[in-house]
VEXKOLDO-420447 format. One line per 3 residues: their letters; for each residue z, x, y of C-alpha. Coordinates in nm, 3 decimals, padded with zeros to 5 digits. Each point is the difference from the previous one (the first is absolute). Layout:
BEGIN
a> Z X Y | ... $
END
This chain:
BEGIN
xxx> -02.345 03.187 03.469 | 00.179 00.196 00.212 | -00.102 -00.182 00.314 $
xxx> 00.114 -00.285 -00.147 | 00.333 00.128 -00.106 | 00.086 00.142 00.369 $
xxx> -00.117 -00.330 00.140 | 00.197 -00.194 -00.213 | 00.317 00.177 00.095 $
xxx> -00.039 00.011 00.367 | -00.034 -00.365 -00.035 | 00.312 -00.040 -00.217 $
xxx> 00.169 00.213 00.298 | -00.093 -00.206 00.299 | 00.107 -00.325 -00.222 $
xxx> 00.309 00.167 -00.045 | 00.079 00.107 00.381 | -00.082 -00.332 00.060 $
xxx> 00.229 -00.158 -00.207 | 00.236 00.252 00.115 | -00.068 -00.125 00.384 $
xxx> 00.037 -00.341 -00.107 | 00.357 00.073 -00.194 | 00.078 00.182 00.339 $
xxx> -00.015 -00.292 00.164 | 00.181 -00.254 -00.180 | 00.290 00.232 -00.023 $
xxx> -00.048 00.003 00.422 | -00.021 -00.354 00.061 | 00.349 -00.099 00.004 $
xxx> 00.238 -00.173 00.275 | 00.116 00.187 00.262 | -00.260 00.225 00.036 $
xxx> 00.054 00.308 00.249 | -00.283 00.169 00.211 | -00.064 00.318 -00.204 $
xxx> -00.084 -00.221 -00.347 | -00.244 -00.245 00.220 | -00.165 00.359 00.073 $
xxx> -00.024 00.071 -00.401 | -00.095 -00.319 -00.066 | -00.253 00.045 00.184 $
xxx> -00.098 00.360 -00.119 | 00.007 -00.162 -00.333 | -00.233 -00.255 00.108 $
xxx> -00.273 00.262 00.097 | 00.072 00.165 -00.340 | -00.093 -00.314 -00.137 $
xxx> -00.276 -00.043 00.188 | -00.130 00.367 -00.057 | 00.034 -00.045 -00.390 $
xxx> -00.157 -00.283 -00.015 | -00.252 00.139 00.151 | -00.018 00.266 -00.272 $
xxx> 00.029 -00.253 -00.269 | -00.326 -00.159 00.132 | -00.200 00.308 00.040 $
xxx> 00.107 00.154 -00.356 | -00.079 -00.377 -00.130 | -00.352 00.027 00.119 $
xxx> -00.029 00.373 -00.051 | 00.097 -00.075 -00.393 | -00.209 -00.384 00.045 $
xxx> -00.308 00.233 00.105 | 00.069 00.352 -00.161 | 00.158 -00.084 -00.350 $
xxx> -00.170 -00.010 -00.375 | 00.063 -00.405 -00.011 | -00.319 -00.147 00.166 $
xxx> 00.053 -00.207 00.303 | -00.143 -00.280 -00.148 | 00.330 00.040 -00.285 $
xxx> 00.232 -00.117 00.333 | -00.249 -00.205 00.148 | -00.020 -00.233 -00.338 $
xxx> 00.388 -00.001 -00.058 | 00.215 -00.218 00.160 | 00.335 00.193 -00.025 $
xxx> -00.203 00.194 00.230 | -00.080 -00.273 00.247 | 00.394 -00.165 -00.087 $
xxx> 00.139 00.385 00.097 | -00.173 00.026 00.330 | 00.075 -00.355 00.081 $
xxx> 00.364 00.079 -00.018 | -00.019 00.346 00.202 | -00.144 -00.190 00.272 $
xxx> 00.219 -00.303 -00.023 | 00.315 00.318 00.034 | -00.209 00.135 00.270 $
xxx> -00.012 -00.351 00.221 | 00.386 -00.045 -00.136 | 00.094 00.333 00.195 $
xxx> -00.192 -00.118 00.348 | 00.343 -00.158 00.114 | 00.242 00.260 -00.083 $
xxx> -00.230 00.267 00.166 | -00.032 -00.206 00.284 | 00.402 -00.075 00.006 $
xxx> 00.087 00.406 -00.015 | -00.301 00.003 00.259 | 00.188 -00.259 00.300 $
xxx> 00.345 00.178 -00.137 | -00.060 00.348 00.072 | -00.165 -00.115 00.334 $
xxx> 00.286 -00.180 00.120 | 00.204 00.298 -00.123 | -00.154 00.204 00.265 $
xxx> 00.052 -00.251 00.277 | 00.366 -00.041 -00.117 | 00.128 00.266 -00.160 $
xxx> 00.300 -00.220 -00.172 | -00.250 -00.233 -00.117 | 00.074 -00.167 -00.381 $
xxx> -00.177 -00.271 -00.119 | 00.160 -00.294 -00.122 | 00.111 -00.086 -00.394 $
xxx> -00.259 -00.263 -00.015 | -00.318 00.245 00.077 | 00.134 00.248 -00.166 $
xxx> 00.037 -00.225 -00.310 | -00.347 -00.146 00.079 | -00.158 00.301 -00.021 $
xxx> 00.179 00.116 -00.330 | -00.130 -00.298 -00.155 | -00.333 00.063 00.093 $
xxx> 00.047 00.382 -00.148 | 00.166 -00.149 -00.345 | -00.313 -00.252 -00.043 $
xxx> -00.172 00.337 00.013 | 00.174 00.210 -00.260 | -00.004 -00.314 -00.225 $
xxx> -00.366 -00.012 00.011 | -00.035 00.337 -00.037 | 00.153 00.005 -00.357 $
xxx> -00.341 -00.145 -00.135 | -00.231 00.204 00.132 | 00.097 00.229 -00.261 $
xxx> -00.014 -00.263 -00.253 | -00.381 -00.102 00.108 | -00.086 00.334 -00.014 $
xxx> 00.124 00.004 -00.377 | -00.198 -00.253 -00.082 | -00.316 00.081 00.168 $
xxx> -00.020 00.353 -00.124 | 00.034 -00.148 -00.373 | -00.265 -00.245 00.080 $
xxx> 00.273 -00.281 -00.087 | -00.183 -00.317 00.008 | -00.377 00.122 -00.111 $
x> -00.074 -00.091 -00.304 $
END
């Protein structure tokens, strides 16, 4: 029980710095970007990257470790429709990593380097498609720890 419990909150932790990276970002992204908030963005971005990392490994940890049965996700399709939509927001955040990615390296080639409105909006779009996903996850999980659907 207790496992469970300290599992279930170092997930709820990494899905919260990640949602706090993502927030991060979007507040970032606007015009007229100056070099030291492409380097946060891009600090931001490995936060991202390192809690979704944790949000993975506590998934499986609680998937493997946790009272419900595996076979209680592997039957429920909030389950499947959850981790669809984590890695449909994981291939959604390939461009913006890749943007902060050239930015920062054309930062260090040109110190005075900004990029212009139109990649920076790009890439904020890409980050709001994100954080709109993101708002069911926690919906789907609702729904698949209540069994909604099984009759």
């Amino acid at each position: 029980m207790l496992q469970d419990a300290l599992l279930a909150w170092i997930h709820y932790l990494a899905i919260f710095l990640l949602v706090v990276a993502m927030t991060a970002q979007t507040v970032l992204l606007r015009p007229t970007l100056d070099a030291n908030t492409i380097r946060r963005l891009a600090i931001y971005d490995r936060l991202y990257l390192a809690a979704a990392i944790a949000v993975i490994i506590t998934g499986l940890l609680r998937l493997t470790l946790g009272p419900k049965a595996i076979a209680f996700y592997m039957s429920n399709p909030w389950f499947h429709a959850k981790m669809a939509f984590f890695i449909l927001i994981a291939l959604y955040s390939i461009p913006p990593t890749l943007a902060f990615i050239r930015w920062n390296k054309q930062l260090r080639i040109h110190p005075d380097y900004v990029p212009d409105d139109t990649q920076v909006r790009r890439a904020r779009r890409w980050v709001m498609v994100e954080v709109h996903l993101l708002i069911l996850l926690p919906l789907f999980a609702a729904l698949m720890a209540n069994g909604v659907g099984f009759d």
